[in-house]
Structure formats: structure tokens, C-alpha cells
N, C-alpha and C positions, 0 to 999 in steps of 0.2 A: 504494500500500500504506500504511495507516494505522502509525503508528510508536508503541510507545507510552513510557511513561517507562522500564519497568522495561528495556527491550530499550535505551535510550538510555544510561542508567546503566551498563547490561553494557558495549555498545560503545567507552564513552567513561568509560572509569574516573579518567582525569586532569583531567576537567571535575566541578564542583558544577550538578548542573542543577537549578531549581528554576521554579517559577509566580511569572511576577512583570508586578502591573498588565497583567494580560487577556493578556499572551502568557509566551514562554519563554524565560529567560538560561540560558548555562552561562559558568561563570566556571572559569577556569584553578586547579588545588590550586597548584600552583607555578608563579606568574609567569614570564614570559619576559621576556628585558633589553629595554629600550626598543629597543634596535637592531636588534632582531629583524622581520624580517617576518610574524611569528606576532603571532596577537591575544591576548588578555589573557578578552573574551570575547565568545559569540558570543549572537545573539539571532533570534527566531524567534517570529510571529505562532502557527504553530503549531507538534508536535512535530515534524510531518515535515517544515516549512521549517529547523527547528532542524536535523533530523539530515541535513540537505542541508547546510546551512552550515559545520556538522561536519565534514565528509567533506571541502567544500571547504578546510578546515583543513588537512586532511590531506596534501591535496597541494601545500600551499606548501610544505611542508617539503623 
């Protein structure tokens, strides 16, 4: 299933995702402390490897 930004944004309201050099970053609004095993941010050749790596986020928690 193709992913697109706007359904990314919705999903992931605590990530800034943007276009960056040929693929996709999303970066954390509110840092997590170094100690954490949460990332800071995540990247993604396309939307939908982005919204996978996402999701993988989600379950380190």
C-alpha cells in the first residue's frame, strides 16, 4: 500500500517529517534523553519504508 505524507503527518503527529536529499527524515518535536532507547529520528528511502520504521518506533516503547 503506497503511504502518502498527508496520512504520515496524521499518524505520527510527534514526528516533523519532511523531503530530505532524495528520500524521507522525520525528526522527533520533543527529543528523547540520550538514555533512551527511542530514536531522535527516523529515515526512509521512501514514504512507506518511512512509515514502517515508524511503526517500528513504536514498538520499542
Amino acid at each position: 500500500m503506497r503511504v502518502t505524507l498527508e496520512q504520515l503527518i496524521r499518524a505520527y503527529p510527534a514526528w516533523r517529517i519532511q523531503d530530505l536529499a532524495g528520500g524521507w527524515v522525520a525528526m522527533r518535536r520533543s527529543p528523547v534523553p540520550d538514555a533512551s532507547s527511542l530514536s531522535n529520528v527516523r529515515c526512509g528511502e521512501t514514504l512507506t519504508e518511512l512509515a514502517a520504521n515508524l511503526e517500528a518506533e513504536t514498538r520499542l516503547k
